[in-house]
Structures are given as structure tokens and as C-alpha cells.
N, C-alpha and C positions, 0 to 999 in steps of 0.2 A: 506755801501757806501751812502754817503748823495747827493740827486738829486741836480745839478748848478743851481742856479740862474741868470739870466740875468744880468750882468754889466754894469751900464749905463756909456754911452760914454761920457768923458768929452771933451770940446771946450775949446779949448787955445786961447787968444786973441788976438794971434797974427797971427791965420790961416786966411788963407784967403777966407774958406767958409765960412756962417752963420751958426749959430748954429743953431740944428733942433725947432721948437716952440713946448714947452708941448702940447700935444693933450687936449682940452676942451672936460669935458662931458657931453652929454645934459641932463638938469634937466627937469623930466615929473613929471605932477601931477595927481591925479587919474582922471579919464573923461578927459584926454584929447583925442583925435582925434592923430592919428600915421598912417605912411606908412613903411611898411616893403620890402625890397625887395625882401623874398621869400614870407611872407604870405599876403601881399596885406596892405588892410585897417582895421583899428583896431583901438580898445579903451583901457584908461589903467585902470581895476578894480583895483588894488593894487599896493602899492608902498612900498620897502625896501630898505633896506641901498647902494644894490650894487645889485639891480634887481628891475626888476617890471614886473606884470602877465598882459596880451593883450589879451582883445578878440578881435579873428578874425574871425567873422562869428560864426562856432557854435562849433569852438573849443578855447580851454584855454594856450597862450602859457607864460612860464615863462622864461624873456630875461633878460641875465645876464649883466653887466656892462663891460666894455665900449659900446654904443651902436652904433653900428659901420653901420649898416644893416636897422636902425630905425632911420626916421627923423618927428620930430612935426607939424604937420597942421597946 
């Protein structure tokens, strides 16, 4: 059995809601300054295609993409 993937919903032009806006992802560069909303204040040592590793304090966390929880100084 092969696991579902998410369907993305299409908007018709003729509804009369708005279509939802793609979600933007925030682009961090290494050393930047971040706030987390479980682990506080934090720097970013490394950066990868669809994650990047934060110190915070005196532990190392690696935070995967989208960053939902993390916002840039």
C-alpha cells in the first residue's frame, strides 16, 4: 500500500472566496540572530537546502523547512 499525498485544492474563478496565498519561506543566512518560540534566542551556525542548525544557548538544534516556529531579528 502506497502512503496519500496531500492534494492541493484548486480555486475556480468563479468562487467567490480568494484563493489561499502560497506560504513564503523565510530565507536565514548563517550568523544570523533568530527567535524560536520554544527555544528562545538563537544564531544560525549552518545552512542547507531545507534546514538550518541554531544555537541556542548551549545546545545545537537542527530546524527543518518550513519555518514555521522561527522568525529573523
Amino acid at each position: 500500500m502506497k502512503p496519500r499525498t496531500a492534494a492541493q485544492q484548486r480555486h475556480l474563478a468563479s468562487s467567490p472566496f480568494q484563493a489561499k496565498p502560497e506560504p513564503t519561506i523565510e530565507q536565514f543566512a548563517v550568523g544570523d540572530r533568530v527567535t524560536h518560540d520554544k527555544y528562545g534566542l538563537g544564531r544560525i551556525l549552518d545552512k542547507e537546502e531545507e534546514a538550518v542548525t541554531v544555537a541556542f544557548g548551549d545546545q545545537q538544534i537542527r530546524i527543518t523547512s518550513p519555518f514555521h516556529k522561527m522568525t529573523k531579528l
